[in-house]
C-alpha positions as YAML, in Angstrom:
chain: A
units: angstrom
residues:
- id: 1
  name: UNK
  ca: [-31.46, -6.40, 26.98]
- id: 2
  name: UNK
  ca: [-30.76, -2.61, 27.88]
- id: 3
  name: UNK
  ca: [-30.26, 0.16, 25.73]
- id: 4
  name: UNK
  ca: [-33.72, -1.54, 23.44]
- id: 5
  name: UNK
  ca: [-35.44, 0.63, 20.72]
- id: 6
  name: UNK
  ca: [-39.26, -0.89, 19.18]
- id: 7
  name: UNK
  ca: [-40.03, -0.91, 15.18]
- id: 8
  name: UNK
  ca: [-43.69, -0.95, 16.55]
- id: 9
  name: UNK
  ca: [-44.06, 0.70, 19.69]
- id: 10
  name: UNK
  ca: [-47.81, 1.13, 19.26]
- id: 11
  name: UNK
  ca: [-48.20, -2.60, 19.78]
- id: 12
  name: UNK
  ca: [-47.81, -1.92, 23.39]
- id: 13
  name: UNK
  ca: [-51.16, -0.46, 23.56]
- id: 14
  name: UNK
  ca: [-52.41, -3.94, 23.61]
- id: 15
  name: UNK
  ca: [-50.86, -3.85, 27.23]
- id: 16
  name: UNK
  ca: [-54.36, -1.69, 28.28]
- id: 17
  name: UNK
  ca: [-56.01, -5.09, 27.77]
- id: 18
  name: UNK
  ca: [-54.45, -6.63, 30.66]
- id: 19
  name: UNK
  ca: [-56.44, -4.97, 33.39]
- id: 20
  name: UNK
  ca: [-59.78, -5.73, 31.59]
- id: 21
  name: UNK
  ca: [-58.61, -9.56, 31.60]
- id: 22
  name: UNK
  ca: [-57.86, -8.70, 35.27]
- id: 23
  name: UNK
  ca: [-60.96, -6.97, 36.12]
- id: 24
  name: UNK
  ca: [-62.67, -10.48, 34.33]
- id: 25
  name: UNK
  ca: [-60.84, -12.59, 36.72]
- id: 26
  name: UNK
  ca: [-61.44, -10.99, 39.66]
- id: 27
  name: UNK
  ca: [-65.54, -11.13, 38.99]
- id: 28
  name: UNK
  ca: [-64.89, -15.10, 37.73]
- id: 29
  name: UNK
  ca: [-63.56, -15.59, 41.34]
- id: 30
  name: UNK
  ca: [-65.94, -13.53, 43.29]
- id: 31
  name: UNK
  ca: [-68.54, -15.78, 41.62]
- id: 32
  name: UNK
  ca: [-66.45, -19.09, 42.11]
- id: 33
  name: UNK
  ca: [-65.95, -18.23, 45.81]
- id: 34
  name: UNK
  ca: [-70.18, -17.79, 46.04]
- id: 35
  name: UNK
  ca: [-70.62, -20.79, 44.58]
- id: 36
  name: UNK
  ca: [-68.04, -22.52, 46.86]
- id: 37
  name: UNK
  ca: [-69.96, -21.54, 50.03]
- id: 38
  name: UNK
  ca: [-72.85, -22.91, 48.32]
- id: 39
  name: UNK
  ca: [-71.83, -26.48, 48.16]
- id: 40
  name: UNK
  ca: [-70.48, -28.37, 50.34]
- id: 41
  name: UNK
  ca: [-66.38, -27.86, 49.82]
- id: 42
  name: UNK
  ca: [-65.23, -26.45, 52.18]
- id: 43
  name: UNK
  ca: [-64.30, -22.60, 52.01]
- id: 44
  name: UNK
  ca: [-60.68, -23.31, 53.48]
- id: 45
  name: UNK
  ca: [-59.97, -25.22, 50.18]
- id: 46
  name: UNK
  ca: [-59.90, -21.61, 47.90]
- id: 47
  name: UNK
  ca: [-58.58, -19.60, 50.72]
- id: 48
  name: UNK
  ca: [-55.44, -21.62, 50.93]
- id: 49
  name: UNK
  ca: [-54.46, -21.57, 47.18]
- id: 50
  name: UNK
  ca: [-55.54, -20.89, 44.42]
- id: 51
  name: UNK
  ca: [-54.38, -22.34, 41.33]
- id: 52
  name: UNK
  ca: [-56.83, -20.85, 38.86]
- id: 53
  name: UNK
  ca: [-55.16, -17.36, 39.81]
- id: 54
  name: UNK
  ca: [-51.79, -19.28, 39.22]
- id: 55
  name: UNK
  ca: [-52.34, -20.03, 35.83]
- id: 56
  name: UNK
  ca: [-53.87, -16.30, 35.10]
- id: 57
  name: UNK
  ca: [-50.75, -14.96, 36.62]
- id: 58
  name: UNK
  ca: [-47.96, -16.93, 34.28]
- id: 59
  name: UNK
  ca: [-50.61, -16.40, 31.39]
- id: 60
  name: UNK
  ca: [-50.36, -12.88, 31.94]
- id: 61
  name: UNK
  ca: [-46.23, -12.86, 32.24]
- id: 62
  name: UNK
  ca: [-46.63, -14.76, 28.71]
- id: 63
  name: UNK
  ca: [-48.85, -12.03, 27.00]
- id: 64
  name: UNK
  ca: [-46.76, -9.45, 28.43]
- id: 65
  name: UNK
  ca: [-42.91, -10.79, 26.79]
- id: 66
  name: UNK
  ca: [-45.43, -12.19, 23.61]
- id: 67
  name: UNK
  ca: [-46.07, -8.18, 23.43]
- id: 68
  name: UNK
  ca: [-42.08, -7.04, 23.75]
- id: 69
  name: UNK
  ca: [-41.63, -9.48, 21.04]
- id: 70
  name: UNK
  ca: [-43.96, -8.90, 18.66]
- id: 71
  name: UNK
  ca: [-42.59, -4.77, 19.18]
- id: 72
  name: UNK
  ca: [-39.69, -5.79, 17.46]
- id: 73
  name: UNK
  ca: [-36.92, -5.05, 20.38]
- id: 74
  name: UNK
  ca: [-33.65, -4.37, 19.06]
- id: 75
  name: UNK
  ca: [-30.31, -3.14, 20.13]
- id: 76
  name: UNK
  ca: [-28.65, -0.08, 18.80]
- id: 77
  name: UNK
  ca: [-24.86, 0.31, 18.74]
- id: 78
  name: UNK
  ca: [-23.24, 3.84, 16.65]
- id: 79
  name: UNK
  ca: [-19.62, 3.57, 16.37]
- id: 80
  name: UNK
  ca: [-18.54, 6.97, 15.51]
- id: 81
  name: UNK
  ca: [-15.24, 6.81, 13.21]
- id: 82
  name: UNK
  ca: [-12.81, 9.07, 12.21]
- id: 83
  name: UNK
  ca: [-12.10, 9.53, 8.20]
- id: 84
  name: UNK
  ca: [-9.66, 11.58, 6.91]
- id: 85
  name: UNK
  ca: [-10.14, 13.55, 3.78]
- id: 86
  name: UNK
  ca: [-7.91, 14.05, 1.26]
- id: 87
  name: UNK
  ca: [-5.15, 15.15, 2.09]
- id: 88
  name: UNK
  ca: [-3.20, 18.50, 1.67]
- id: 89
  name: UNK
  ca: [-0.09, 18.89, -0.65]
- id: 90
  name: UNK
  ca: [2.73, 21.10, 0.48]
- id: 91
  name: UNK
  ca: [5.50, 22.64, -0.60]
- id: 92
  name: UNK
  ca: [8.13, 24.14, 0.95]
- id: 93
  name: UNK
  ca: [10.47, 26.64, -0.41]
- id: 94
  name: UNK
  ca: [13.74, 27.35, 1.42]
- id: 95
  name: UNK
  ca: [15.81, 30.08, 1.10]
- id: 96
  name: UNK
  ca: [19.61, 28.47, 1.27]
- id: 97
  name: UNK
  ca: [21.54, 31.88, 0.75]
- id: 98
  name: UNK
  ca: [24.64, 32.42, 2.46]
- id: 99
  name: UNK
  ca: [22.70, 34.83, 4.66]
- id: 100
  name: UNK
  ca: [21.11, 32.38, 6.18]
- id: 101
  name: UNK
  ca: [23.69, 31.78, 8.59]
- id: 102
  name: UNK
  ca: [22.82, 34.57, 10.18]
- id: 103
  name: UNK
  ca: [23.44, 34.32, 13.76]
- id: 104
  name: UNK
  ca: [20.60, 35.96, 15.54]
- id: 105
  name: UNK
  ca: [18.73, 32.73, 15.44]
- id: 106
  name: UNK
  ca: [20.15, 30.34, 17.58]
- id: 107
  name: UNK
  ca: [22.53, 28.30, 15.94]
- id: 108
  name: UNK
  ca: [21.45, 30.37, 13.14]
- id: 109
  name: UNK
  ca: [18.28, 31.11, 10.68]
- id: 110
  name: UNK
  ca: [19.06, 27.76, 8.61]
- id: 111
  name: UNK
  ca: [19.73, 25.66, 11.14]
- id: 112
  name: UNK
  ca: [16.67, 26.99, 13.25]
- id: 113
  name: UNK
  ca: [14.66, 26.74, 9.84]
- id: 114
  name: UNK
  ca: [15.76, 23.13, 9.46]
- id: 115
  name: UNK
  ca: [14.61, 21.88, 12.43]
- id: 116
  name: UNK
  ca: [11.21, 23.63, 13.11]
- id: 117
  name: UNK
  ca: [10.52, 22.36, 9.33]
- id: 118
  name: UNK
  ca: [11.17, 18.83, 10.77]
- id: 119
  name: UNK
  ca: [8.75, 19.29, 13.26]
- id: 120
  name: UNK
  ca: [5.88, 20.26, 10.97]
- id: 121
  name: UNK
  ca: [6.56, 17.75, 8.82]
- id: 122
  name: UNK
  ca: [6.20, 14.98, 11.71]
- id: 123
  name: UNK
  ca: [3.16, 16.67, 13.12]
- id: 124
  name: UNK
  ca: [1.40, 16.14, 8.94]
- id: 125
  name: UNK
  ca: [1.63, 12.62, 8.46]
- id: 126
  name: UNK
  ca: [-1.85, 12.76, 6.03]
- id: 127
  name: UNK
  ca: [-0.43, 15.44, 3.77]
- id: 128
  name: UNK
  ca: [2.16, 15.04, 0.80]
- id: 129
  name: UNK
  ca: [5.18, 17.18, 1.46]
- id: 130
  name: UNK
  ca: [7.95, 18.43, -1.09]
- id: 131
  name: UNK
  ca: [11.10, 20.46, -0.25]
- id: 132
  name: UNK
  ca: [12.07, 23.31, -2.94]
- id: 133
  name: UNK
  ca: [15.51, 25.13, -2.02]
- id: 134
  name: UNK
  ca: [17.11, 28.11, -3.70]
- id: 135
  name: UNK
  ca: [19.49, 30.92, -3.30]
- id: 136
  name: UNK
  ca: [20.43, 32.73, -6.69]
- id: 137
  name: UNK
  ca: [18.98, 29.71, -8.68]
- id: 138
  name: UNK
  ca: [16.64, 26.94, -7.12]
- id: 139
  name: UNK
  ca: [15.74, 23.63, -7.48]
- id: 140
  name: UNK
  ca: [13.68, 20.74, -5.95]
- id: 141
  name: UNK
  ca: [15.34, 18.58, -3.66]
- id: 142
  name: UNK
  ca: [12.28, 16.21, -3.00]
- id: 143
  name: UNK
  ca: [9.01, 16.06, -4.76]
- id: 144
  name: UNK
  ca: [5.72, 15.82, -3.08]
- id: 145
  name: UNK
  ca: [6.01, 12.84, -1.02]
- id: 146
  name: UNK
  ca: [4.18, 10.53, 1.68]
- id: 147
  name: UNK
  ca: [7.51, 9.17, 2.46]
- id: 148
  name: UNK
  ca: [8.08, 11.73, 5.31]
- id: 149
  name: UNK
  ca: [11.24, 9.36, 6.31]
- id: 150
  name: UNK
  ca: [12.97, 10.35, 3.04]
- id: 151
  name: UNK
  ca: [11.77, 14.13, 3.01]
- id: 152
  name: UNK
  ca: [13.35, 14.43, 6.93]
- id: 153
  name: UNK
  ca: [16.11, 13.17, 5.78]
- id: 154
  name: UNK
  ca: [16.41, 15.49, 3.06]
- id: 155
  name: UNK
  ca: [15.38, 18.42, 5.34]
- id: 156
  name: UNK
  ca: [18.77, 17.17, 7.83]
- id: 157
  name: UNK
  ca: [21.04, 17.74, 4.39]
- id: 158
  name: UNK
  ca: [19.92, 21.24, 3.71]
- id: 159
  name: UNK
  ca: [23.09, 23.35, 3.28]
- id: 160
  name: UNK
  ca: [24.07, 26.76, 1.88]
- id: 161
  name: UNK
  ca: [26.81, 27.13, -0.81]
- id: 162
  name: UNK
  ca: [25.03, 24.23, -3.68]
- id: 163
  name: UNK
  ca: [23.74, 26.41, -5.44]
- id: 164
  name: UNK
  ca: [25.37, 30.17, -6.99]
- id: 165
  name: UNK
  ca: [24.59, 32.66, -3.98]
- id: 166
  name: UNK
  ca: [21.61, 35.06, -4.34]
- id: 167
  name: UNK
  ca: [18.22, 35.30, -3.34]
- id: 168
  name: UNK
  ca: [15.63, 34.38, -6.58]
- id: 169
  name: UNK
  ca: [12.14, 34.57, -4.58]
- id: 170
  name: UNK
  ca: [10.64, 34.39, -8.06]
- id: 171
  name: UNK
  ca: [12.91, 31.12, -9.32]
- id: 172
  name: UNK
  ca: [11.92, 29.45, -5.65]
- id: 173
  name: UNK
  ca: [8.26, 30.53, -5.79]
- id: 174
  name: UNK
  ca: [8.18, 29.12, -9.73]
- id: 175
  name: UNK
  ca: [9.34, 25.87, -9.32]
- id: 176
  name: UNK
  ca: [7.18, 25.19, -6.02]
- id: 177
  name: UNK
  ca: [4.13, 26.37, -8.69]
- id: 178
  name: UNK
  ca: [5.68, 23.62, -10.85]
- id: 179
  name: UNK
  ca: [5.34, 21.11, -8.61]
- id: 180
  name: UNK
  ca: [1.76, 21.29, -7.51]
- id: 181
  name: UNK
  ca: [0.41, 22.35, -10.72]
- id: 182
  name: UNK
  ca: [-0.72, 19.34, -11.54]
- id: 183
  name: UNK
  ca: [-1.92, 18.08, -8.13]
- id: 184
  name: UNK
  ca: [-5.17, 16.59, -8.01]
- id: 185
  name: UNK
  ca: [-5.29, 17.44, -4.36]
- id: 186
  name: UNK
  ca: [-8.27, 20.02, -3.27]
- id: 187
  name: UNK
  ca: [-5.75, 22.39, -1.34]
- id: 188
  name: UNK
  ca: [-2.08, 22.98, -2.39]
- id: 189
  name: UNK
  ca: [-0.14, 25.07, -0.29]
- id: 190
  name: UNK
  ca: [3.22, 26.65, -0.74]
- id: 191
  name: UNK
  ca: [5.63, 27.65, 2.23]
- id: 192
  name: UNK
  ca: [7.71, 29.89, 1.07]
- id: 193
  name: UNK
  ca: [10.33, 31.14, 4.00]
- id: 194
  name: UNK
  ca: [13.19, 33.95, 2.70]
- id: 195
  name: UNK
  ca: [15.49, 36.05, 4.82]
- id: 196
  name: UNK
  ca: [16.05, 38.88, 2.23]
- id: 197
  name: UNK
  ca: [15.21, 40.88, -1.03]
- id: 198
  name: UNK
  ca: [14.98, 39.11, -4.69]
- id: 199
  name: UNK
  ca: [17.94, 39.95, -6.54]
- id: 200
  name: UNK
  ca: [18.34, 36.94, -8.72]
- id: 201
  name: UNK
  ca: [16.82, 34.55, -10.94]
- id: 202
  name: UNK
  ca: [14.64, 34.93, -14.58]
- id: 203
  name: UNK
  ca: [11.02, 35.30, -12.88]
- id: 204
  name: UNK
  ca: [9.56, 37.77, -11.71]
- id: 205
  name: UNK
  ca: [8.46, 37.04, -7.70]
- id: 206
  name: UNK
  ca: [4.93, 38.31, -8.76]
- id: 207
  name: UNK
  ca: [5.00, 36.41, -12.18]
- id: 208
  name: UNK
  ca: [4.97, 33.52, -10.05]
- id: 209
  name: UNK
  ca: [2.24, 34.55, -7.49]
- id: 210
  name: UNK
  ca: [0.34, 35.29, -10.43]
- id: 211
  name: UNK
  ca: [0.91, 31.97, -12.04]
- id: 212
  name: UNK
  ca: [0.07, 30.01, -8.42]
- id: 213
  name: UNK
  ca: [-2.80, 31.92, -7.92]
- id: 214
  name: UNK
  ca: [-4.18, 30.56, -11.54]
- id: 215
  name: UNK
  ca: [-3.49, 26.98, -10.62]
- id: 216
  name: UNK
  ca: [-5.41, 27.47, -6.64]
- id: 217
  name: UNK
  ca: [-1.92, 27.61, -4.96]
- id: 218
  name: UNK
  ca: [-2.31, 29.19, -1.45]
- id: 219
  name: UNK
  ca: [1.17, 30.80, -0.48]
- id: 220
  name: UNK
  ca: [2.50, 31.14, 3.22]
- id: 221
  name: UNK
  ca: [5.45, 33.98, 3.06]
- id: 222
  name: UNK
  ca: [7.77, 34.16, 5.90]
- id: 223
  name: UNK
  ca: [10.72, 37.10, 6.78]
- id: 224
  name: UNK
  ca: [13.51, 35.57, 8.98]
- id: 225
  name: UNK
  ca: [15.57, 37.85, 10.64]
- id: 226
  name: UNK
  ca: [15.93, 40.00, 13.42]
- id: 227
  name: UNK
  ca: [14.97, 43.48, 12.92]
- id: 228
  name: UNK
  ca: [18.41, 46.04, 13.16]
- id: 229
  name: UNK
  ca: [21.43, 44.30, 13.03]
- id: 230
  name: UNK
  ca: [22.79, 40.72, 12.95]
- id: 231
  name: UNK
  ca: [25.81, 38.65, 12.57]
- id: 232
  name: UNK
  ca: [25.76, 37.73, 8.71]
- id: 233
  name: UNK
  ca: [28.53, 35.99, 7.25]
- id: 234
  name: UNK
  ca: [30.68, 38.42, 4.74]
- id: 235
  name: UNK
  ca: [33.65, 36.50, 3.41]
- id: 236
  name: UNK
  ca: [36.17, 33.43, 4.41]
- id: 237
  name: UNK
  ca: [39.00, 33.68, 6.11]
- id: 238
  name: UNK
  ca: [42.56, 32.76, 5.78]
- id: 239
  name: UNK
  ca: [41.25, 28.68, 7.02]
- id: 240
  name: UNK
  ca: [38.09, 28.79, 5.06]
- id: 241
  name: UNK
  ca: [36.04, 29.32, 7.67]
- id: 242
  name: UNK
  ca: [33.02, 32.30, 7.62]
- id: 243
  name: UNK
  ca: [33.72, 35.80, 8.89]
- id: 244
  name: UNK
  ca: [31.04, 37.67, 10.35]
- id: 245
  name: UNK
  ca: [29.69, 41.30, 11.07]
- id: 246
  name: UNK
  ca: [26.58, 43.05, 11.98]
- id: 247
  name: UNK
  ca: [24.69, 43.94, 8.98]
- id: 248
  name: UNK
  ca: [21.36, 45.37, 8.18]
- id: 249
  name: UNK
  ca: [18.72, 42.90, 7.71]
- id: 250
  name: UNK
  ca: [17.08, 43.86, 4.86]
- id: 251
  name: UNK
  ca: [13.86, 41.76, 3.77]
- id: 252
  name: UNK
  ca: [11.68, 43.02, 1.24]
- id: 253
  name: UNK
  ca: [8.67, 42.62, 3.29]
- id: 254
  name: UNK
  ca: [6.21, 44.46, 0.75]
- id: 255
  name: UNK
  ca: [6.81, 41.92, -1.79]
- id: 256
  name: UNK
  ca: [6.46, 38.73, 0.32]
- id: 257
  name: UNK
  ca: [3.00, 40.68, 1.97]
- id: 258
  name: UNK
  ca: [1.92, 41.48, -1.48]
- id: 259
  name: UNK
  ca: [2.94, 37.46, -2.65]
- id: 260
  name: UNK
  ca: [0.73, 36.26, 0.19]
- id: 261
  name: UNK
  ca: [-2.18, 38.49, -0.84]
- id: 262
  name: UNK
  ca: [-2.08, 37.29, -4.16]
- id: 263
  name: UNK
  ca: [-2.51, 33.82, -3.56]
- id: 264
  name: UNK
  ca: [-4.97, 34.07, -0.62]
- id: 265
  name: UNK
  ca: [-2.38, 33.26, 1.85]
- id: 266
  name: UNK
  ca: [-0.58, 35.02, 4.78]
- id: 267
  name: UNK
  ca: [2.66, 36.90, 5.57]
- id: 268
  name: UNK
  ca: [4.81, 36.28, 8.81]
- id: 269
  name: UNK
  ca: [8.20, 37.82, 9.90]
- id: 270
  name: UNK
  ca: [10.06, 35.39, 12.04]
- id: 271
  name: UNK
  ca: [12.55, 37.76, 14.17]
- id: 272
  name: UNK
  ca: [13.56, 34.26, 16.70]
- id: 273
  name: UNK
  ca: [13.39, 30.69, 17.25]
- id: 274
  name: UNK
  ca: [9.99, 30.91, 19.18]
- id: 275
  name: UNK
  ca: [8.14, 33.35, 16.73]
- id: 276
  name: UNK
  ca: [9.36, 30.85, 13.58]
- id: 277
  name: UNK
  ca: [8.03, 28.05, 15.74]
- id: 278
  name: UNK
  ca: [4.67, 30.12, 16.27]
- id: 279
  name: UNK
  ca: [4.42, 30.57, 12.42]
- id: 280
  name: UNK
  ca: [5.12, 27.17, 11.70]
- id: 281
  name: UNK
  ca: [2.39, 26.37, 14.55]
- id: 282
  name: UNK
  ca: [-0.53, 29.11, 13.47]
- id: 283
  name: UNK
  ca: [-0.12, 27.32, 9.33]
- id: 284
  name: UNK
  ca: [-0.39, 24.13, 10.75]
- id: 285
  name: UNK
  ca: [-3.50, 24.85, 12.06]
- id: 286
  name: UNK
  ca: [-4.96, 26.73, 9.35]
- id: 287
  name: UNK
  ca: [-4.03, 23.97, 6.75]
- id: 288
  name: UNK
  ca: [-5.67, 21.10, 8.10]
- id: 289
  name: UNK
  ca: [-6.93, 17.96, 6.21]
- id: 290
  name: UNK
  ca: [-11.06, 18.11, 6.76]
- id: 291
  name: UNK
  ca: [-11.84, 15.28, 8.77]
- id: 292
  name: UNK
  ca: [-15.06, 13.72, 8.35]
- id: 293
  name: UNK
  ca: [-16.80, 11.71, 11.28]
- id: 294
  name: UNK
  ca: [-18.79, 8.78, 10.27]
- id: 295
  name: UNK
  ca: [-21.72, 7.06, 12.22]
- id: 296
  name: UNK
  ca: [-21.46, 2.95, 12.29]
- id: 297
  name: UNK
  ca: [-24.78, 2.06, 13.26]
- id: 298
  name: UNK
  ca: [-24.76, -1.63, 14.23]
- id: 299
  name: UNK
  ca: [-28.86, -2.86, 14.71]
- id: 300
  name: UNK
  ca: [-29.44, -6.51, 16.40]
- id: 301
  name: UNK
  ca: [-32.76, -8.27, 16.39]
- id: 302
  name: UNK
  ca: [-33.54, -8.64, 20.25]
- id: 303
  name: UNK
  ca: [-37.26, -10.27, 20.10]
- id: 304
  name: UNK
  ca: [-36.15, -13.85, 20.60]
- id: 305
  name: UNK
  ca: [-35.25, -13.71, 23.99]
- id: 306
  name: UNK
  ca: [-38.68, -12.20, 24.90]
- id: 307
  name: UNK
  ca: [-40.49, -14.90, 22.72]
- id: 308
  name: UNK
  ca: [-38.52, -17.75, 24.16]
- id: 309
  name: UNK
  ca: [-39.61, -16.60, 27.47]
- id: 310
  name: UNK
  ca: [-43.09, -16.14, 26.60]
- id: 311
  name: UNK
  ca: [-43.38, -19.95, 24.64]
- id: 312
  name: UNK
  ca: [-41.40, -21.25, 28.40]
- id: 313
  name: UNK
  ca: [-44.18, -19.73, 30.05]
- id: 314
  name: UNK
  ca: [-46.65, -20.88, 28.27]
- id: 315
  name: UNK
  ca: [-45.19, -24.14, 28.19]
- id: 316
  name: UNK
  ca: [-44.85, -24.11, 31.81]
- id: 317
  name: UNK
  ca: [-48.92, -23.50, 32.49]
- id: 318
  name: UNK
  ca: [-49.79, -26.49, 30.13]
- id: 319
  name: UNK
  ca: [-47.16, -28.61, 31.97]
- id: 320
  name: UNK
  ca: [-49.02, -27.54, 35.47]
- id: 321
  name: UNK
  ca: [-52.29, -27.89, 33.70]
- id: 322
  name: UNK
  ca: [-51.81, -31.75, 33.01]
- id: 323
  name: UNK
  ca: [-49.63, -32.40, 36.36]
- id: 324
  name: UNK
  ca: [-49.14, -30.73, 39.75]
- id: 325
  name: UNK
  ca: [-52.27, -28.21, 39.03]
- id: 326
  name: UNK
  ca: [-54.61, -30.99, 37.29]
- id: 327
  name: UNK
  ca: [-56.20, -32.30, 40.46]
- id: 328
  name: UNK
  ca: [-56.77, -29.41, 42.26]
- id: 329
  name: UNK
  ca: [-58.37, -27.41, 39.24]
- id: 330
  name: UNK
  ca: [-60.92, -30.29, 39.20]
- id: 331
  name: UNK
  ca: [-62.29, -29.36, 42.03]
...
């Protein structure tokens, strides 16, 4: 009964009727009680109670709920839902080089990359995700997938060494392209994350911005490295295992800047664990699936209860009409 809206709220301006049909009884008594003194019943008999004014005051309770009903009453409940849109397709592109062990991330910059790339991955559950790696040649370890289950997985397995050593920007950049090129999604985004300068591979770095651009390929560029020095592997030693020095770190920051431009995206230089966390944290809130919010209106009929308890009145004065009330409105 709360919370009521009216299809025909001007009905209740029949309500202004009431105090004329008040203003009627009142005179209809004045002139029953002069005619009472009149006769010969005594006065005591309309003083004490009067069931005329009885029956006027359920008739009135009757036009009043006959009013609410014929108003139309009715209940209003919005349900406010959340849709999501469709949803964004992703790429990332993962620079495996032998650099990459690099120690001044902590374990180092592949190890640091694989598990903030884990994160972001859980934290897009609406979005399709693929994983591109390359060093001097590149190739796609998991298409554009749903099955974020399969692509962590993947993402755990990253290694150096599968691939012939290098750094082809443009080969890793060109087959991400490839694999959203087609995508009937409204954004595609490529991630591409490298930790040096392109000095492999048969395409161009800005071939391939060029060619994403055409296809509506945003690109995300990110530098990983400290800058100065850092402990880089430089060969194996007499067990196998990786020898390291300080080294320059060198990343070709004008052409990953001038990539990002190209494509409408953003460059980043990730020089730790937090600021590479950051980055992954600022995309993830720039690419976000649109989410719509959708009213549920929910309208229910509420003019039966007011009828039924305008037809029980109304029932109830005929009852008292032909009973209790009969005799004493005789009088």
């Amino acid at each position: 009964m709360f919370d009521l809206s009216f299809q025909h709220i001007e009905l209740f301006w029949l309500l202004l009727l009431l105090p004329l049909f008040w203003l009627w009884v009142i005179i209809r008594r004045r002139h029953i009680r002069s005619e009472v003194r009149l006769s010969e019943v005594p006065v005591d008999v309309v003083g004490r109670f009067n069931p005329m004014m009885f029956i006027y005051i359920l008739r009135t309770v009757a036009i009043i709920f006959a009013i609410i009903a014929l108003a139309g009453p009715r209940s209003t409940d919005v349900t406010t839902k959340t849709r999501g849109g469709e949803g964004i397709e992703i790429v990332l592109a993962i620079d495996i080089s032998t650099s990459m062990l690099a120690r001044d991330f902590k374990p180092d910059r592949l190890e640091a990359t694989k598990r903030l790339s884990a994160e972001f991955v859980q934290n897009r559950s609406q979005d399709k995700i693929g994983l591109v790696l390359y060093a001097g040649e590149s190739f796609t370890k998991t298409p554009p997938t749903t099955n974020h289950a399969l692509l962590l997985q993947h993402i755990s397995e990253i290694t150096y060494n599968v691939v012939e050593d290098g750094t082809a920007i443009g080969m890793g950049l060109a087959t991400a392209v490839n694999r959203l090129r087609n995508s009937p999604s409204e954004s595609k985004v490529v991630i591409l994350l490298s930790d040096g300068e392109n000095n492999r591979g048969v395409v161009d770095p800005l071939t391939a911005a060029e060619l994403a651009a055409q296809f509506g390929i945003r690109v995300y560029t990110i530098g990983v490295g400290s800058k100065g020095t850092a402990p880089t592997p430089y060969a194996y030693g007499p067990r196998g295992e990786l020898l390291f020095r300080n080294a320059p770190v060198n990343i070709d920051e004008a052409l990953l800047k001038t990539i990002a431009d190209i494509c409408n995206g953003q460059y980043f230089r990730a020089s730790d664990n937090n600021s590479l966390k950051e980055i992954y944290n600022q995309i993830d809130k720039m690419e976000r699936t649109k989410l719509e919010d959708i009213d549920y209106i929910e309208i229910e009929e509420r003019h039966f209860p007011f009828l039924l308890i305008s037809l029980i009145v109304m029932f109830l004065e005929m009852v008292l009409r032909k009973t209790w009330l009969k005799s004493a409105l005789d009088l």
